[in-house]
SEFIBA-859391 format. One record per residue (C-alpha): residue number from 1; residue in one letter; z, x, y. Coordinates in Angstrom, 3 decimals. Layout:
<pts>
[NUM, a, [Z, X, Y]]
...
</pts>
This chain:
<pts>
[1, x, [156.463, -107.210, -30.770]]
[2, x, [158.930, -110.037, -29.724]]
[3, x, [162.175, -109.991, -31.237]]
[4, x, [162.440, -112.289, -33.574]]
[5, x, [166.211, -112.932, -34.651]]
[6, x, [168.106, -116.231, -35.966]]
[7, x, [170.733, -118.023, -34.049]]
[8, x, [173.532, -119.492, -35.544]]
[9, x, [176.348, -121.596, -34.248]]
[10, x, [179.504, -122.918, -35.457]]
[11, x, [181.599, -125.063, -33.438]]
[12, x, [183.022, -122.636, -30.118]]
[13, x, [180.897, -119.464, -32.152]]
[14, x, [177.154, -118.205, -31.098]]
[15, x, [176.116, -115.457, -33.468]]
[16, x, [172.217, -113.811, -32.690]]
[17, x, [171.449, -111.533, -35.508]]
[18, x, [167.999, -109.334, -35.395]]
[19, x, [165.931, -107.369, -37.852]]
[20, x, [166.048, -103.752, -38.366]]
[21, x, [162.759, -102.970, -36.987]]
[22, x, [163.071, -103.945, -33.509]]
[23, x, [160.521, -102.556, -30.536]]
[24, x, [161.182, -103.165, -27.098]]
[25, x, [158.487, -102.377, -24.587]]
[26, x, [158.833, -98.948, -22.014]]
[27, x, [160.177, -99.586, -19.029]]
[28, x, [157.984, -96.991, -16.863]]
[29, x, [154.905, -95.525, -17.618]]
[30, x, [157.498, -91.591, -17.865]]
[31, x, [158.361, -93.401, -20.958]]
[32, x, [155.722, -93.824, -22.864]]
[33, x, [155.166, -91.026, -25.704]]
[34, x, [151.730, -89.758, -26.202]]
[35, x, [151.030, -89.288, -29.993]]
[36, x, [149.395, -85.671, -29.597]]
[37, x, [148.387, -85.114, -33.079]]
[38, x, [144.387, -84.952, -33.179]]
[39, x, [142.614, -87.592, -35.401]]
[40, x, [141.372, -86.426, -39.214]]
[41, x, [137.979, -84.849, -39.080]]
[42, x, [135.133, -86.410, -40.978]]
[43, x, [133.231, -84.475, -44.208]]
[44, x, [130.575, -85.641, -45.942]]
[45, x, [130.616, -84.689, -49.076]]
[46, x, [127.660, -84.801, -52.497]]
[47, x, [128.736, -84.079, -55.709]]
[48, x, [127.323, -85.495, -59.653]]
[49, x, [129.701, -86.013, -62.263]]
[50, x, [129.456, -85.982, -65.344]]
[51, x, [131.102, -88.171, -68.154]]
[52, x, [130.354, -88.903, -71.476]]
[53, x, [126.847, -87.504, -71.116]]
[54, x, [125.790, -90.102, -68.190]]
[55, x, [125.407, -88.369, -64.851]]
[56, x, [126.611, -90.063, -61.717]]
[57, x, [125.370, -88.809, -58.224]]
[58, x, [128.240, -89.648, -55.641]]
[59, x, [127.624, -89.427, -51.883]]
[60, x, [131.244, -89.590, -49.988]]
[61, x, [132.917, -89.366, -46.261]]
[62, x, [136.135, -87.746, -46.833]]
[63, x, [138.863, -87.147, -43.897]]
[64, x, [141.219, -84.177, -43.718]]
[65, x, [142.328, -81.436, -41.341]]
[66, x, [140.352, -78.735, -43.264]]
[67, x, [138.843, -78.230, -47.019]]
[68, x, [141.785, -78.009, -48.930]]
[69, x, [142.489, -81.602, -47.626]]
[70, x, [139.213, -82.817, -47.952]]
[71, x, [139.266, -81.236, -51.563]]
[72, x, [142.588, -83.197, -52.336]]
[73, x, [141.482, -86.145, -50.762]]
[74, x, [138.229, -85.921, -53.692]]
[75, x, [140.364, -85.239, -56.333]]
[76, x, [142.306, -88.317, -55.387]]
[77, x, [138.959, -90.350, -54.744]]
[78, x, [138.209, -88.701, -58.699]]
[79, x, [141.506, -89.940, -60.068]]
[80, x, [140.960, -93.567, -58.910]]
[81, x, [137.351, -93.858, -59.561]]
[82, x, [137.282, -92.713, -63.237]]
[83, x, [141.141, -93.616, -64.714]]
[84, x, [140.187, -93.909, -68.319]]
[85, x, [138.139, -91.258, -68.726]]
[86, x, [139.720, -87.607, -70.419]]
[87, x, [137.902, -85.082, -69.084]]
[88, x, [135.326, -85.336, -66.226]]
[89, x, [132.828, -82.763, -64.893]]
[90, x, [132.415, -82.362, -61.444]]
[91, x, [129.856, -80.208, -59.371]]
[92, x, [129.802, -80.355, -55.905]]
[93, x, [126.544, -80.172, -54.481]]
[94, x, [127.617, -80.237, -50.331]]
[95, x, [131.068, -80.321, -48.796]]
[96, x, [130.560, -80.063, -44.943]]
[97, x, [132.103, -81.445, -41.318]]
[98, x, [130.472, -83.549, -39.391]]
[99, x, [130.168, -82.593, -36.262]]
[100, x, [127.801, -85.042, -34.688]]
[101, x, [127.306, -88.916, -35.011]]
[102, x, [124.445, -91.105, -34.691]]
[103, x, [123.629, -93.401, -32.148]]
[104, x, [123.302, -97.301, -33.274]]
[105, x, [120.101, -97.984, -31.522]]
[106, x, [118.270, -96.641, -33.609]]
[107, x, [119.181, -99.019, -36.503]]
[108, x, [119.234, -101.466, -33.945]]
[109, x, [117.779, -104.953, -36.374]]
[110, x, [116.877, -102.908, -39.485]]
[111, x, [120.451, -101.927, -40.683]]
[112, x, [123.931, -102.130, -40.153]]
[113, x, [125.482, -98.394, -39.709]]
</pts>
């Protein structure tokens, strides 16, 4: 990101003042830090709710290390999803990883994955 600063004179003065957030690129490759942290798995996850009498079928793709993020990450997607509703019944049908992902080609003109 290039710095980005103001310059201001006054007669026989120069003053350069910069943001905060400055980044300045590394100088060797030895420099550069490697973010080792491994990316959030996918789940897929199926569950109906119930409010008010209706039934709603939900089918999600949830991220999180394990289940008990994956189940805080669905109470989350609960909270936003119904806000003015009380009380909300929730059975989960299928709550798995997914381990494998499908190739493009074969929705290759038909649909967009």
């Amino acid at each position: 990101m290039p710095h980005s600063g103001t310059f201001t004179t006054q007669p026989g003065v120069g003053l350069i003042t910069y943001p905060v957030n400055v980044y300045t690129m590394a100088e060797t490759w030895e420099d550069v830090t490697w973010d080792e942290s491994k990316p959030l798995k996918e789940w897929v996850v199926e569950y109906t709710v119930s409010v008010n009498g209706e039934m709603n079928h939900h089918l999600n793709i949830l991220y999180g290390e394990d289940l008990v993020d994956v189940q805080r990450s669905l109470l989350h997607e609960l909270r936003k999803t119904y806000v003015e509703n009380e009380r909300i019944d929730v059975t989960v049908h299928r709550m798995e990883e997914i381990k494998e992902t499908s190739d493009s080609v074969y929705f290759e003109g038909c649909f967009t994955p």
